[in-house]
mmCIF file of the C-alpha atoms, coordinates in Angstrom:
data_MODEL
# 
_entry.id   MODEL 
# 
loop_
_atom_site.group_PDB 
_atom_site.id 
_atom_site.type_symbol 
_atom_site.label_atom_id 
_atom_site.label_alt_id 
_atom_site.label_comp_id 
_atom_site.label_asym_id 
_atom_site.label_entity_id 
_atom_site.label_seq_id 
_atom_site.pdbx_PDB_ins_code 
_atom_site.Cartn_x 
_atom_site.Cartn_y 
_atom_site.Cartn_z 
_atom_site.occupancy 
_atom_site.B_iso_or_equiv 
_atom_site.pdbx_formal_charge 
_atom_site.auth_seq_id 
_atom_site.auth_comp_id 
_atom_site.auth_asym_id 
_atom_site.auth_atom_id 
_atom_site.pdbx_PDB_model_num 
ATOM 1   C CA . UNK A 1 1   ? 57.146  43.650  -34.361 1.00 0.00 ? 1   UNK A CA 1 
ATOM 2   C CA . UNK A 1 2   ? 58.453  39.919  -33.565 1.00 0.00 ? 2   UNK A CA 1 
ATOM 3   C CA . UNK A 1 3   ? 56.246  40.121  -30.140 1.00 0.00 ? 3   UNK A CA 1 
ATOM 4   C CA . UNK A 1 4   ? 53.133  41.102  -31.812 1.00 0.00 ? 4   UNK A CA 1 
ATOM 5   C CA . UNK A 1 5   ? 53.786  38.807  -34.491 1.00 0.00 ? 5   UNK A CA 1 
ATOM 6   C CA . UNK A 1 6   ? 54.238  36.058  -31.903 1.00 0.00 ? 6   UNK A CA 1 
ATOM 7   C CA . UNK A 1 7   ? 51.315  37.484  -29.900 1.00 0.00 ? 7   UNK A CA 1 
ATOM 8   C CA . UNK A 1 8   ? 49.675  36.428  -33.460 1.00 0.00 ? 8   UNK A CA 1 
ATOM 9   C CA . UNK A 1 9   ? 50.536  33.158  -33.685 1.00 0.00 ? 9   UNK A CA 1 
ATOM 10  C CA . UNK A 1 10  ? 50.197  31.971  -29.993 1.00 0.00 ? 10  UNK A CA 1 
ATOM 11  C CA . UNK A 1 11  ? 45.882  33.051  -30.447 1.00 0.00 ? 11  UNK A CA 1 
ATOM 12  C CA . UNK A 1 12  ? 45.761  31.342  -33.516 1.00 0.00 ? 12  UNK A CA 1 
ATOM 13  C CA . UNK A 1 13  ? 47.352  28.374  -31.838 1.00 0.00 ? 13  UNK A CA 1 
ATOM 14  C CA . UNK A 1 14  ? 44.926  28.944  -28.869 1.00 0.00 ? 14  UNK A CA 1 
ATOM 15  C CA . UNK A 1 15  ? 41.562  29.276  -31.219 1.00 0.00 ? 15  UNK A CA 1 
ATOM 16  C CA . UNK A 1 16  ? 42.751  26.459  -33.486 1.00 0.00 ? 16  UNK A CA 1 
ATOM 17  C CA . UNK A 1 17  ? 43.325  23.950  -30.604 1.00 0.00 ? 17  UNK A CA 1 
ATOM 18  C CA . UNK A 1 18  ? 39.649  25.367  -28.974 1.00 0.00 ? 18  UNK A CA 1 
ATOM 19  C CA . UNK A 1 19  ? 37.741  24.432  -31.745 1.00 0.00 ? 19  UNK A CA 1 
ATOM 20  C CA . UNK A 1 20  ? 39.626  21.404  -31.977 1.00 0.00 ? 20  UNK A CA 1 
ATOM 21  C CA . UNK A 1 21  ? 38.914  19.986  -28.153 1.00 0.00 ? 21  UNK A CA 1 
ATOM 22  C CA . UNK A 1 22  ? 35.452  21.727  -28.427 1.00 0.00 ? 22  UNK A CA 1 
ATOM 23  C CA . UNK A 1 23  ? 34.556  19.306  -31.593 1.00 0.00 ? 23  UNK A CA 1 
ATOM 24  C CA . UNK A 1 24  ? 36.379  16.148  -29.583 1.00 0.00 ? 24  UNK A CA 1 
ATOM 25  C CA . UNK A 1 25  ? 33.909  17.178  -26.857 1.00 0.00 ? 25  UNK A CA 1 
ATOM 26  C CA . UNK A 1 26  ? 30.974  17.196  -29.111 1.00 0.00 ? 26  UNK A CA 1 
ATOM 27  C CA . UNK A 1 27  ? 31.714  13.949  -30.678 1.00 0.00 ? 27  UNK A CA 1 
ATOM 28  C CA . UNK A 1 28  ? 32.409  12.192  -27.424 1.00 0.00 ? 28  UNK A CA 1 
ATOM 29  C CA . UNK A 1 29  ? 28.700  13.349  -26.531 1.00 0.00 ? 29  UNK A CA 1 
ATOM 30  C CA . UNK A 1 30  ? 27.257  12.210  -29.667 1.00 0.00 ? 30  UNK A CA 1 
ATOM 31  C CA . UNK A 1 31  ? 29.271  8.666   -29.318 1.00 0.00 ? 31  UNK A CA 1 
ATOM 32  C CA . UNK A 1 32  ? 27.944  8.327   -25.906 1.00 0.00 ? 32  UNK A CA 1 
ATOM 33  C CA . UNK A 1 33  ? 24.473  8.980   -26.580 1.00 0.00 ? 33  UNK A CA 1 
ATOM 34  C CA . UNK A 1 34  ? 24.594  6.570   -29.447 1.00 0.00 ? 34  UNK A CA 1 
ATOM 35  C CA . UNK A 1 35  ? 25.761  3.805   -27.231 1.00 0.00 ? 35  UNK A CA 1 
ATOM 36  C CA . UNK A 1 36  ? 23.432  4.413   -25.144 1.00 0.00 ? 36  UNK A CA 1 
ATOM 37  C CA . UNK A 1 37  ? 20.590  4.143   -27.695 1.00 0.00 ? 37  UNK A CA 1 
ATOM 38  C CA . UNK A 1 38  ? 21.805  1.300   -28.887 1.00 0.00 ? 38  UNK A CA 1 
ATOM 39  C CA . UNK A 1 39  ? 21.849  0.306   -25.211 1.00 0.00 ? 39  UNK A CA 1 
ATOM 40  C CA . UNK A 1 40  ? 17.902  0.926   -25.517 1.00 0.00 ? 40  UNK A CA 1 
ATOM 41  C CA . UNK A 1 41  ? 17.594  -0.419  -29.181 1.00 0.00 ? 41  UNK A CA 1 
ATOM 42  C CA . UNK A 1 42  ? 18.742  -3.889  -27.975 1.00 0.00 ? 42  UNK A CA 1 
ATOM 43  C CA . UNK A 1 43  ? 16.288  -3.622  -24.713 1.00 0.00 ? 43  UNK A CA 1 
ATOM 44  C CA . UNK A 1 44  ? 13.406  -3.004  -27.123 1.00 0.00 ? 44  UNK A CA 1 
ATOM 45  C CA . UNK A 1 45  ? 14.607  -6.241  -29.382 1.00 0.00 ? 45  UNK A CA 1 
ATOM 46  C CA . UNK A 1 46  ? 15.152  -8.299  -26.550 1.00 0.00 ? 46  UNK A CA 1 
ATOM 47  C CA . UNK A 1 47  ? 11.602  -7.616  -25.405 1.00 0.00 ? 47  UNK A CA 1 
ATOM 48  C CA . UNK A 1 48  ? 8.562   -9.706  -25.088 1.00 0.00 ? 48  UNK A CA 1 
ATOM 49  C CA . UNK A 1 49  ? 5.021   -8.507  -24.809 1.00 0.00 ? 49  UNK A CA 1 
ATOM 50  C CA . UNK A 1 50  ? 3.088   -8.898  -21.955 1.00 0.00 ? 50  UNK A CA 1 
ATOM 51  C CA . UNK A 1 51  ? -0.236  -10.670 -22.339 1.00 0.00 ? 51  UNK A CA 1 
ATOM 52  C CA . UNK A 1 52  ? -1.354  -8.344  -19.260 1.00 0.00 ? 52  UNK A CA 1 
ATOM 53  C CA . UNK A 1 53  ? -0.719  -5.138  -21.059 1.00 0.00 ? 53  UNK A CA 1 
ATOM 54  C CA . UNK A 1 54  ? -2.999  -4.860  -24.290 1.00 0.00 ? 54  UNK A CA 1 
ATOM 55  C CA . UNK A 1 55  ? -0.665  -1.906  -25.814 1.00 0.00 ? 55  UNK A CA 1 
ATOM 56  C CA . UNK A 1 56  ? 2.666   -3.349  -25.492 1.00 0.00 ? 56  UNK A CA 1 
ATOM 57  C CA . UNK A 1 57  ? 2.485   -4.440  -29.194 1.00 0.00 ? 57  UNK A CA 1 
ATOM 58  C CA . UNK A 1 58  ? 1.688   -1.072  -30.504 1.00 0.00 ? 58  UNK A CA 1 
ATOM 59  C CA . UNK A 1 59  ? 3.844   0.186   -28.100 1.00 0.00 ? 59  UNK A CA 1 
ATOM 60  C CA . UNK A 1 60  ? 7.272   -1.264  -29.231 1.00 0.00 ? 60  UNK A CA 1 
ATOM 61  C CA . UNK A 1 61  ? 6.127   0.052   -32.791 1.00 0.00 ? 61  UNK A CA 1 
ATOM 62  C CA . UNK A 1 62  ? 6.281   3.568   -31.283 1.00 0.00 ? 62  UNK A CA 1 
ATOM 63  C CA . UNK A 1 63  ? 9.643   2.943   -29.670 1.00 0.00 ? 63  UNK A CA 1 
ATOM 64  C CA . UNK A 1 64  ? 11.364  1.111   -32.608 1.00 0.00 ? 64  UNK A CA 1 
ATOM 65  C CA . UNK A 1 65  ? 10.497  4.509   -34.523 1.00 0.00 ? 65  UNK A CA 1 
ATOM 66  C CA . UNK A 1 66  ? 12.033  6.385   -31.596 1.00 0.00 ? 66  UNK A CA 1 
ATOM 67  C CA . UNK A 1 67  ? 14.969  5.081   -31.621 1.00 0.00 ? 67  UNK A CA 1 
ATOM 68  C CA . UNK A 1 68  ? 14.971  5.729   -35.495 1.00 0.00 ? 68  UNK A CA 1 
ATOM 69  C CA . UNK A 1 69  ? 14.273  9.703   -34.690 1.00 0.00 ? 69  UNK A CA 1 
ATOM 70  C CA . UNK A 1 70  ? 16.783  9.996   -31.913 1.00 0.00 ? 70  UNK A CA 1 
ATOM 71  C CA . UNK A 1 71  ? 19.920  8.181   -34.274 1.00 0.00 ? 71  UNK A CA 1 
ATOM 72  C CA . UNK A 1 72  ? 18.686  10.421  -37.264 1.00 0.00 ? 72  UNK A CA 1 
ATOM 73  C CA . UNK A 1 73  ? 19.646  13.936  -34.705 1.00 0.00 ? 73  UNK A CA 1 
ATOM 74  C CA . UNK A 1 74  ? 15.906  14.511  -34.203 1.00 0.00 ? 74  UNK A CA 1 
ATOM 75  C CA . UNK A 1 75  ? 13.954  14.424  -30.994 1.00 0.00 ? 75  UNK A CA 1 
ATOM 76  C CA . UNK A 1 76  ? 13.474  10.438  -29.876 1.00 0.00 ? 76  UNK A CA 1 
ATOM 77  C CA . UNK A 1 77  ? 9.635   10.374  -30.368 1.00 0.00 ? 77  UNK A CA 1 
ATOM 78  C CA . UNK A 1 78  ? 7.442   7.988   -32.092 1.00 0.00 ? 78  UNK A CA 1 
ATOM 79  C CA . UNK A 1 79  ? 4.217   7.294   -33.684 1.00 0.00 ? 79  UNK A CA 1 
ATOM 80  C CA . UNK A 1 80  ? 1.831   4.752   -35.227 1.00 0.00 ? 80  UNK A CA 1 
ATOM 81  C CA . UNK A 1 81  ? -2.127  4.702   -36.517 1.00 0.00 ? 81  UNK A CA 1 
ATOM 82  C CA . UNK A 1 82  ? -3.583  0.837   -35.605 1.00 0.00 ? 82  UNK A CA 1 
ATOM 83  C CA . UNK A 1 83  ? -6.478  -0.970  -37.037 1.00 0.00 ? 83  UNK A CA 1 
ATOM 84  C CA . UNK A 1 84  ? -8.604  -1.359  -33.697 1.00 0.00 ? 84  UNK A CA 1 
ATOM 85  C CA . UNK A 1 85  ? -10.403 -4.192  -35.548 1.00 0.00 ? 85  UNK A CA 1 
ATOM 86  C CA . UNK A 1 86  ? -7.444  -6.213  -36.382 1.00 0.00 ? 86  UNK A CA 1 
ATOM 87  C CA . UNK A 1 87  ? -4.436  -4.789  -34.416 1.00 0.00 ? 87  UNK A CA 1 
ATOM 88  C CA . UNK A 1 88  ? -2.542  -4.121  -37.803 1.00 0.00 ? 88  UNK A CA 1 
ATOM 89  C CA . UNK A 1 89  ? -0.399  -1.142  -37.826 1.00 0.00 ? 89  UNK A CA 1 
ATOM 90  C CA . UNK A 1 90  ? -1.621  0.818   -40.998 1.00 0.00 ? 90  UNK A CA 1 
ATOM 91  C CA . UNK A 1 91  ? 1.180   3.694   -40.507 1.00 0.00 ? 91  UNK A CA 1 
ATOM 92  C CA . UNK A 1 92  ? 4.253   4.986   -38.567 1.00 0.00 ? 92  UNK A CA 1 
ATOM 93  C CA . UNK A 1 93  ? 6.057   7.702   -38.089 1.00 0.00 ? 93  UNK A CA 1 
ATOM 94  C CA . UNK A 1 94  ? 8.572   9.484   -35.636 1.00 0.00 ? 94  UNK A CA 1 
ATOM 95  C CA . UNK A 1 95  ? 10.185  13.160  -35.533 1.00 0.00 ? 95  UNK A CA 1 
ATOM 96  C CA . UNK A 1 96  ? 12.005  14.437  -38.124 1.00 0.00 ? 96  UNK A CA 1 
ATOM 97  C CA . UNK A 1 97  ? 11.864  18.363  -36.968 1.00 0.00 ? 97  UNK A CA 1 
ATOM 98  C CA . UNK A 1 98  ? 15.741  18.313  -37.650 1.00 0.00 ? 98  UNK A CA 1 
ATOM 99  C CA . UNK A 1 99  ? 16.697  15.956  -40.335 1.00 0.00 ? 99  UNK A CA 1 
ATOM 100 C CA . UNK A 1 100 ? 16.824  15.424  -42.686 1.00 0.00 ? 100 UNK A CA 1 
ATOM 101 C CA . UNK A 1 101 ? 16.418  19.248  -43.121 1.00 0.00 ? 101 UNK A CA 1 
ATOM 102 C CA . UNK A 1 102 ? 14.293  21.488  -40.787 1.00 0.00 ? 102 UNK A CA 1 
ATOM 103 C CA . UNK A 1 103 ? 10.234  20.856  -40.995 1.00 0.00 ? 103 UNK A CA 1 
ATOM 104 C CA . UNK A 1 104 ? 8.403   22.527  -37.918 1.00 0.00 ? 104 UNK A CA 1 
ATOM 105 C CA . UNK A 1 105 ? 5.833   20.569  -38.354 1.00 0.00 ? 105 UNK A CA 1 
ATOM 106 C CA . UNK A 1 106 ? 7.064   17.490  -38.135 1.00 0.00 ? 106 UNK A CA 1 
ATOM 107 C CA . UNK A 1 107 ? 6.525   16.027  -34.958 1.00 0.00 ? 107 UNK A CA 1 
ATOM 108 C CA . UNK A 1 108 ? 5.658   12.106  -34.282 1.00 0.00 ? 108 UNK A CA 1 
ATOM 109 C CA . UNK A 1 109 ? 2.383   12.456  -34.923 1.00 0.00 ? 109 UNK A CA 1 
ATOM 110 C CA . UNK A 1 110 ? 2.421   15.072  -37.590 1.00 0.00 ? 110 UNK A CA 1 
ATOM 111 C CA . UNK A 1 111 ? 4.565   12.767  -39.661 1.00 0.00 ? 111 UNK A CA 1 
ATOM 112 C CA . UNK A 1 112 ? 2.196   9.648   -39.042 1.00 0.00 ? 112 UNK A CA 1 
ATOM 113 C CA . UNK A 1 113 ? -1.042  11.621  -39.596 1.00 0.00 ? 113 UNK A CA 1 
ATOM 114 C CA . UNK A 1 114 ? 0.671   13.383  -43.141 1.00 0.00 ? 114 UNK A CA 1 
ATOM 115 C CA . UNK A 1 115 ? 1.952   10.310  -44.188 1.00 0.00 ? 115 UNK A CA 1 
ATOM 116 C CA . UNK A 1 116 ? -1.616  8.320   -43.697 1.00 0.00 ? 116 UNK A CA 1 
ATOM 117 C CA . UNK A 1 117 ? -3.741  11.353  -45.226 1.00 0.00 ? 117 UNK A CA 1 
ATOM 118 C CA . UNK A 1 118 ? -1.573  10.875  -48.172 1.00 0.00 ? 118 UNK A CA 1 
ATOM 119 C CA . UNK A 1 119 ? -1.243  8.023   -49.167 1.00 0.00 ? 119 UNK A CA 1 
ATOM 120 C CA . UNK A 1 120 ? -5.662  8.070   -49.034 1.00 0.00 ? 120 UNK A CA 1 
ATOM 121 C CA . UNK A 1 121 ? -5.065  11.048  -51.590 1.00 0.00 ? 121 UNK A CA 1 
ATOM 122 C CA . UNK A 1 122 ? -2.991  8.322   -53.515 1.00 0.00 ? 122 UNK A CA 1 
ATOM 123 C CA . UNK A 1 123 ? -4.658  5.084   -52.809 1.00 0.00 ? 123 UNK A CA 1 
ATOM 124 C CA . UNK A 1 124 ? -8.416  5.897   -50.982 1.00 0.00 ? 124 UNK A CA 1 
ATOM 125 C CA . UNK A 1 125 ? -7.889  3.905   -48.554 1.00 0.00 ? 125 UNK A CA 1 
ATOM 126 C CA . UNK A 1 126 ? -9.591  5.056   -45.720 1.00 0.00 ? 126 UNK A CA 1 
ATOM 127 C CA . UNK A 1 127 ? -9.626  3.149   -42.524 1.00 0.00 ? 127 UNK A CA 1 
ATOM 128 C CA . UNK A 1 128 ? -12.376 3.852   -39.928 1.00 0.00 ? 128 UNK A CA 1 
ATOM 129 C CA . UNK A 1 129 ? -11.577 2.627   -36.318 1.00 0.00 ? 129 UNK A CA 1 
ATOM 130 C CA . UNK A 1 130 ? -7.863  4.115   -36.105 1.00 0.00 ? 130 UNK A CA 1 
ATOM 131 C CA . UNK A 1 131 ? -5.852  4.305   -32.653 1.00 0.00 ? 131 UNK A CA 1 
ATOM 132 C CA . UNK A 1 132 ? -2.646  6.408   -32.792 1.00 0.00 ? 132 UNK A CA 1 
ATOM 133 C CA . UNK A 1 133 ? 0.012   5.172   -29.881 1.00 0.00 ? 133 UNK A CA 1 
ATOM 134 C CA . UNK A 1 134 ? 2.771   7.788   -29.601 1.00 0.00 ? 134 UNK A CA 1 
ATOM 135 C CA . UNK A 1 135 ? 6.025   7.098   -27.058 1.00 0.00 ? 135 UNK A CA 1 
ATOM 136 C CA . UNK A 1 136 ? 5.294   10.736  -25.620 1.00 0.00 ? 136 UNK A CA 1 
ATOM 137 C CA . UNK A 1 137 ? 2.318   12.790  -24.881 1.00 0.00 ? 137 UNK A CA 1 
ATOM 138 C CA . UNK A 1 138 ? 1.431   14.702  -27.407 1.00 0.00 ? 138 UNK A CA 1 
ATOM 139 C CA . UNK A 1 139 ? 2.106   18.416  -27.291 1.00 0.00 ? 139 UNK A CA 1 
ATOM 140 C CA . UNK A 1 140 ? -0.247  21.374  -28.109 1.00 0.00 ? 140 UNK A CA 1 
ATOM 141 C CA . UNK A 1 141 ? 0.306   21.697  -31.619 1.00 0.00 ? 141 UNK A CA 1 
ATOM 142 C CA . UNK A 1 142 ? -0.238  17.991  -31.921 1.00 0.00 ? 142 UNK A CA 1 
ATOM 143 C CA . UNK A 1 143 ? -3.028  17.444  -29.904 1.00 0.00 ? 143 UNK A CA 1 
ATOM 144 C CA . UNK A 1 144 ? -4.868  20.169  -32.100 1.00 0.00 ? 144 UNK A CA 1 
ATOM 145 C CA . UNK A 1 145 ? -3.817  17.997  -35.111 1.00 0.00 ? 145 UNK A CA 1 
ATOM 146 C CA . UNK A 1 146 ? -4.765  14.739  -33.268 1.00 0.00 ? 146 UNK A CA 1 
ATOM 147 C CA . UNK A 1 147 ? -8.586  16.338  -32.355 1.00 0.00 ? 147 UNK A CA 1 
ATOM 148 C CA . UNK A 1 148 ? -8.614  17.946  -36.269 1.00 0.00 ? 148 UNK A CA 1 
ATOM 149 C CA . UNK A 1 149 ? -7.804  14.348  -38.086 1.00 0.00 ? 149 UNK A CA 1 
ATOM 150 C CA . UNK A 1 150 ? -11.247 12.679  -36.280 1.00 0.00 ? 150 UNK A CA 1 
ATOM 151 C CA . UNK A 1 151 ? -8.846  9.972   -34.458 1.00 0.00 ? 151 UNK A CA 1 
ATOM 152 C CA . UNK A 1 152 ? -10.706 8.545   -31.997 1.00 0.00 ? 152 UNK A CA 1 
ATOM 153 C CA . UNK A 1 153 ? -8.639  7.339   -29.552 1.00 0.00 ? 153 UNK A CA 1 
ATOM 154 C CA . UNK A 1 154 ? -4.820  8.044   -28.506 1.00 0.00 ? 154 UNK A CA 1 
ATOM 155 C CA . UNK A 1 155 ? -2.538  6.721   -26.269 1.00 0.00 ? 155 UNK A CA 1 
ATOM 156 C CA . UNK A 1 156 ? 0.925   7.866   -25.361 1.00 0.00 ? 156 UNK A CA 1 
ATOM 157 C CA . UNK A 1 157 ? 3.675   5.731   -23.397 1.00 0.00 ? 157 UNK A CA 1 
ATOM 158 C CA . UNK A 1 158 ? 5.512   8.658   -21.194 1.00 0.00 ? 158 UNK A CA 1 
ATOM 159 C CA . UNK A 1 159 ? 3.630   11.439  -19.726 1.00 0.00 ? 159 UNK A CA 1 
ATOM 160 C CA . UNK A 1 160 ? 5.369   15.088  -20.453 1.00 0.00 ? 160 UNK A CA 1 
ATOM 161 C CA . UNK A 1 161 ? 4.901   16.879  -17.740 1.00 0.00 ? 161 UNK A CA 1 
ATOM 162 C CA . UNK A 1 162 ? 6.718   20.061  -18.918 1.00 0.00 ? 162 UNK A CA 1 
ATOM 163 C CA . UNK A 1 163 ? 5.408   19.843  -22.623 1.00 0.00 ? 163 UNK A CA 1 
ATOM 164 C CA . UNK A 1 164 ? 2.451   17.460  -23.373 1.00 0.00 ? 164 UNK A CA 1 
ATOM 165 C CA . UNK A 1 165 ? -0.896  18.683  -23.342 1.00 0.00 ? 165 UNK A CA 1 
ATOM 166 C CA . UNK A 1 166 ? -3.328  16.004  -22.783 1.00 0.00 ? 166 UNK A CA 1 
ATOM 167 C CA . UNK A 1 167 ? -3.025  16.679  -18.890 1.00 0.00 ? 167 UNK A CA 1 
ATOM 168 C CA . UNK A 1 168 ? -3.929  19.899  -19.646 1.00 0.00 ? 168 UNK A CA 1 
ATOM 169 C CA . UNK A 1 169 ? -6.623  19.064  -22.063 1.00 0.00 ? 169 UNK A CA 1 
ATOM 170 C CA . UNK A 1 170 ? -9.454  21.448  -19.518 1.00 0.00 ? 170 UNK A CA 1 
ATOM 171 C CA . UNK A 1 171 ? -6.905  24.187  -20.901 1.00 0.00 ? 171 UNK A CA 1 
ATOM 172 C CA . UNK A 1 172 ? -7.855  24.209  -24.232 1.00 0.00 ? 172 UNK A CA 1 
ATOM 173 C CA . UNK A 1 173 ? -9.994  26.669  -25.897 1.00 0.00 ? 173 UNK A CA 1 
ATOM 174 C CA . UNK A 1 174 ? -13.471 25.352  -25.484 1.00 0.00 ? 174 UNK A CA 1 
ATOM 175 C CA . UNK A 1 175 ? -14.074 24.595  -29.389 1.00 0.00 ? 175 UNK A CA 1 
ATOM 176 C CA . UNK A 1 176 ? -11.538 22.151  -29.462 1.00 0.00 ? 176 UNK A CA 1 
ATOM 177 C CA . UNK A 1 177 ? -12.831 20.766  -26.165 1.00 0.00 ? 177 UNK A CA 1 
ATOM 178 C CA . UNK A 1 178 ? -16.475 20.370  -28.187 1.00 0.00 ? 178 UNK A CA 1 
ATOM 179 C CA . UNK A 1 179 ? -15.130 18.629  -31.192 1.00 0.00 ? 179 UNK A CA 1 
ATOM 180 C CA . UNK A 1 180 ? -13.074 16.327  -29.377 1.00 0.00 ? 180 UNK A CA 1 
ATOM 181 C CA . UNK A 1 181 ? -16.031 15.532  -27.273 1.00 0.00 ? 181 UNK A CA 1 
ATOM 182 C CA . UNK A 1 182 ? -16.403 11.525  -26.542 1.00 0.00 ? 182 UNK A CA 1 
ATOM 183 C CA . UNK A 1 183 ? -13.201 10.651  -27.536 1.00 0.00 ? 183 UNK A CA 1 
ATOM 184 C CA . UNK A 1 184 ? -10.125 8.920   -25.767 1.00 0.00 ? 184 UNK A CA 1 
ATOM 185 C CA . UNK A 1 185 ? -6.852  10.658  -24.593 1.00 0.00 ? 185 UNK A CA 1 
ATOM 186 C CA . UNK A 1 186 ? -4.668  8.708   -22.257 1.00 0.00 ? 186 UNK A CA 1 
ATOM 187 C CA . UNK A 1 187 ? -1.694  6.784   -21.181 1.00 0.00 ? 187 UNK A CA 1 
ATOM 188 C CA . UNK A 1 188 ? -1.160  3.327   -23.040 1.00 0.00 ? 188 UNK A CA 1 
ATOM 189 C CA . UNK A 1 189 ? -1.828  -0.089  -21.026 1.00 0.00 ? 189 UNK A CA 1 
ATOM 190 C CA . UNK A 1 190 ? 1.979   -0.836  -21.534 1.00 0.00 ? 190 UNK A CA 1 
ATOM 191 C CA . UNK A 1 191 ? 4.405   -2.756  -19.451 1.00 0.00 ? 191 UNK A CA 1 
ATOM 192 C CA . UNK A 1 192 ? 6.091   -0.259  -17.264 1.00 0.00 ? 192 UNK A CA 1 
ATOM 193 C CA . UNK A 1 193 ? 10.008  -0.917  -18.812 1.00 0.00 ? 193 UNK A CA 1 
ATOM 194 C CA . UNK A 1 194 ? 8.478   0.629   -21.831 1.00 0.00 ? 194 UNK A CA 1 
ATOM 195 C CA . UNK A 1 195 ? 7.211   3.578   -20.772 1.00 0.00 ? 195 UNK A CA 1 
ATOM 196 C CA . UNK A 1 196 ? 10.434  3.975   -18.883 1.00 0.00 ? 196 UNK A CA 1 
ATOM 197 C CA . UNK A 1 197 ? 12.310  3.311   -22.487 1.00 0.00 ? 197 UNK A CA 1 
ATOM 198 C CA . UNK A 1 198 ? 10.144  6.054   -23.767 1.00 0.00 ? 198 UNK A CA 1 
ATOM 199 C CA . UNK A 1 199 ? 11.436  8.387   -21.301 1.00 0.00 ? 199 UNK A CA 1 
ATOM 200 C CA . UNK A 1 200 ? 14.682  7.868   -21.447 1.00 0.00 ? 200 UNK A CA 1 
ATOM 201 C CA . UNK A 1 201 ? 15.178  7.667   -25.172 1.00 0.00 ? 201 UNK A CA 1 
ATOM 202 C CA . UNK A 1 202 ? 13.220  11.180  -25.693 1.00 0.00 ? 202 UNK A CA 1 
ATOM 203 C CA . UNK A 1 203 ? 15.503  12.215  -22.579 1.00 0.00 ? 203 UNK A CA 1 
ATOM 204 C CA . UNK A 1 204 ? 18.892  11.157  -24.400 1.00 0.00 ? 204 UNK A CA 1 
ATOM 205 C CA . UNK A 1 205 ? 18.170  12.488  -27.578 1.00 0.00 ? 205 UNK A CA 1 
ATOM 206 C CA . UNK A 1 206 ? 17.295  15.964  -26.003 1.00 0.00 ? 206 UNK A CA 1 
ATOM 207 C CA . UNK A 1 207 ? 19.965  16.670  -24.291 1.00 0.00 ? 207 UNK A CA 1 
ATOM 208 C CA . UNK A 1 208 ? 22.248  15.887  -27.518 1.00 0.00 ? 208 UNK A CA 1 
ATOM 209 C CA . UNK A 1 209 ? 19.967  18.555  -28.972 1.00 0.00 ? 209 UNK A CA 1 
ATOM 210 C CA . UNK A 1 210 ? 19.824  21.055  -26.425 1.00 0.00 ? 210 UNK A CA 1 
ATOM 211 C CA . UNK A 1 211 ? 23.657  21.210  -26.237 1.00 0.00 ? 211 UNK A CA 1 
ATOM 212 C CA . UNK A 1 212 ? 23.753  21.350  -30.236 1.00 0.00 ? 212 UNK A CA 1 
ATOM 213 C CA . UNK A 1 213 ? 21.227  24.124  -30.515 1.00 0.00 ? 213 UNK A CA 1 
ATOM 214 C CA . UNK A 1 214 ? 22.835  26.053  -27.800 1.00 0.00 ? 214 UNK A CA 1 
ATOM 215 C CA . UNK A 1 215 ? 26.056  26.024  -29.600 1.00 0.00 ? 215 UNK A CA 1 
ATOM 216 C CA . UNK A 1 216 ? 23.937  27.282  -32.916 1.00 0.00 ? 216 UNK A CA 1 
# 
């Protein structure tokens, strides 16, 4: 009885100090990806744009909300509509699939595109002429939003090679091919360090993720 008793105690012991290590783990993951976000945070403040590279403007909008995403625990994505006539940023946005609580839907773009269409519900005031820049290229479900709102022209910083879809526009099913007819997908004019910050920050904060939802 006083072995199995012991036998007990000594897994307890053993489960107790495993969760306790695997937590220390996962907060030494979560430190280390926030220093190095703020590692990127500070490149994007210390940053100048380049009079060569027409999007950098709009493009350290889309970064400054990525940052925002990734230290929130969401995917490090982010968005912005611009005023083509006068270069003013009328909305941003980044992705908030995880937090504050779970939304499918809301991607970078989602979240910029609901938050403009609302606030004409609220204020009609519609802008014609809109660009949306986005730090990643967009991904099916977005794209289909993107080609549905009547934007004209987007431009991403990072190419996605495993999950964007503008690369793969011909693959779309030929209606959404029609209606988005004449209009502009592509990568942004931007100064290559930002694209690269792009990159990187969506890279950091999925990995975080990836290891979370695994242990889910």
């Amino acid at each position: 009885m006083i072995r199995k008793s012991f036998s007990v105690v000594i897994i307890f012991v053993f489960l107790v100090l495993l969760l306790f290590f695997g937590k220390m783990l996962l907060n030494a993951d979560e430190t280390k990806a926030l220093t190095s976000l703020d590692k990127l945070e500070k490149r994007i403040a210390l940053f100048k744009p380049d009079p060569k590279y027409v999007d950098d403007k709009a493009a350290l909008v889309t970064l400054q909300e990525a940052i925002a995403a990734a230290k929130e625990g969401n995917y490090g994505i982010g968005a912005c509509l611009v005023n083509k006539k006068n270069g003013e940023v009328i909305q941003r946005g980044h992705n908030r699939i995880f937090k504050p609580y779970f939304r499918s839907d809301m991607h970078a773009e989602m979240d910029t595109l609901t938050g403009y269409e609302n606030r004409i519900k609220t204020q009609g005031s519609k802008v014609d002429g809109l660009i949306l820049y986005t730090s990643l290229e967009p991904c099916p479900m977005c794209l289909a939003r993107i080609i549905t709102s009547g934007v004209q022209k987007v431009y991403y910083l990072a190419p996605d090679q495993y999950g964007g879809m503008v690369h793969l526009f011909k693959n779309l099913p030929s209606i959404w091919q029609e209606i988005a007819r004449g209009r502009i997908y592509d990568q942004a004019q931007c100064s290559p360090e930002l694209r690269d910050i792009a990159n990187e920050t969506f890279k950091y904060s999925s990995k975080i993720l990836d290891e979370y939802l695994k242990k889910e």
